[in-house]
C-alpha positions, -999 to 999 in steps of 0.1 A, spaced: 272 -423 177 291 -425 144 298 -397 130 312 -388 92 349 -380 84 347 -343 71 336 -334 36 362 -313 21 357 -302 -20 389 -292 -23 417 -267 -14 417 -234 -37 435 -201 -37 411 -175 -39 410 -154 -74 399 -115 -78 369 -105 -104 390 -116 -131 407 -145 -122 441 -138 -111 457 -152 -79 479 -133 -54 518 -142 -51 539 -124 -31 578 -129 -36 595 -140 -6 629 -117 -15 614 -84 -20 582 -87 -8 562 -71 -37 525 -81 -43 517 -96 -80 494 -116 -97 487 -145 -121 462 -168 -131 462 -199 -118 472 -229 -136 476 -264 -136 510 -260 -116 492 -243 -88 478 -277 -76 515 -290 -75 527 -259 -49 495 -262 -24 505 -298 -20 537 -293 -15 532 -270 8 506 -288 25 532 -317 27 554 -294 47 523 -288 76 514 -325 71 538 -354 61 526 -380 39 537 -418 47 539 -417 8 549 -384 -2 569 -393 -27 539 -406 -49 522 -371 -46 546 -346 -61 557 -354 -95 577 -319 -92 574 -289 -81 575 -255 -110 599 -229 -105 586 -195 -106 597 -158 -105 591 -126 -94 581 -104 -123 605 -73 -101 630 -84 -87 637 -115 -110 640 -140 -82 635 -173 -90 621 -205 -62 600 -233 -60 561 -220 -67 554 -227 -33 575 -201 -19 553 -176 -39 524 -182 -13 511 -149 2 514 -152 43 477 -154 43 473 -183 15 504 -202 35 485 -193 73 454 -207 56 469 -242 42 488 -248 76 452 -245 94 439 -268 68 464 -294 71 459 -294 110 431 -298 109 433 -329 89 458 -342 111 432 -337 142 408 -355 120 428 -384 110 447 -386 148 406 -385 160 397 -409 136 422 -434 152 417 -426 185 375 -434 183 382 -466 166 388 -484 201 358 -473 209 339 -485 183 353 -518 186 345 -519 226 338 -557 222 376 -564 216 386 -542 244 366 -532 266 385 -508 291 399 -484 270 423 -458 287 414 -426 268 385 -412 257 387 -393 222 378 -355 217 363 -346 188 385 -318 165 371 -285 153 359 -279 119 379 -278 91 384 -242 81 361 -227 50 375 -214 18 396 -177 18 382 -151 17 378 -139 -22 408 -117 -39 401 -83 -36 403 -59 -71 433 -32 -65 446 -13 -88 471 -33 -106 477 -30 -143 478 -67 -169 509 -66 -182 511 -98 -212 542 -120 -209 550 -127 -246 577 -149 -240 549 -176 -226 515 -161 -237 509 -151 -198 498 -124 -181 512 -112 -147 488 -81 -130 518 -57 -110 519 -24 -92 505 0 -114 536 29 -109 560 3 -118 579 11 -149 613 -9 -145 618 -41 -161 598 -69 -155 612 -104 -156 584 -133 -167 574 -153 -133 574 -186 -157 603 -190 -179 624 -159 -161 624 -139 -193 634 -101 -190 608 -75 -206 623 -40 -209 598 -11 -199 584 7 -229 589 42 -221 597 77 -240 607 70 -277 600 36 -271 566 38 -267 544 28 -296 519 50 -312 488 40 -328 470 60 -353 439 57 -376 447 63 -408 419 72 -436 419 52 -466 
């Protein structure tokens, strides 16, 4: 009995209500999050090259963006941004594969019985490939706009330091005391 290769959609990060994507920086350790973008693609691949090598790896990552931590300024390849439960996930998704594709191999001989027909192994069928994460849960982090690029990075709400862009690395001062701006309605 023949049965199909797996049917896999696609690999995701999961988003909260709103749409933004956990990070985590790998220096401080410090929860934050972004929407996802374009580049996101780019950083599950290459990590999922790093559970899985590609014969042709080279034709699958055109480059891979360097992002920040909006606290501690940090800056390393997106991929390094991965939460440890967006990074356990993709390594369980690219075994997976690799059972599938090493199964796949394996249960060709014995399809193809008439060309040999005393095969010396018999080939066990993998597990399932593992669902989607788990959706983001809401917390109570505050949207703080990144002018510099026209993004927005959610951090810890009680943080009132400065805050470095996780794209282009730019510093934002906190706006604090005096600083602070004050809006008024104003009769006419």
């Amino acid at each position: 009995m023949r049965r199909g290769a797996p049917e896999v959609t696609g690999v995701e990060l999961p988003r909260d209500s709103v749409g933004f994507t956990r990070r985590e920086c790998p220096e401080c350790q410090r929860p934050f999050k972004t929407r996802p973008g374009p580049m996101d693609s780019r950083a599950v691949l290459h990590k999922l090259l790093g559970f899985y090598p590609f014969e042709n790896a080279h034709e699958c990552v055109e480059g891979i963006p360097v992002w920040g931590c909006p606290y501690c300024g940090y800056r390393a390849e997106a991929d390094a941004f991965l939460t440890p439960a967006q990074q356990g996930h993709l390594e369980a998704v690219a075994r997976g594969w690799a059972n599938h594709v090493r199964y796949e191999q394996l249960a060709h001989v014995a399809r193809t019985l008439s060309v040999n027909p005393r095969p010396t192994f018999v080939a066990v069928e993998p597990e399932a490939l593992p669902g989607p994460m788990e959706p983001e849960p809401d917390e109570l982090l505050r949207v703080m706009p990144m002018l510099c690029c026209g993004e927005e990075v959610k951090v810890i709400w009680e943080w009132d330091q400065a805050l470095h862009c996780f794209s282009c690395g730019a510093r934002h001062d906190p706006m604090s005391g005096r600083q602070q701006v004050e809006l008024r309605f104003v009769s006419e």
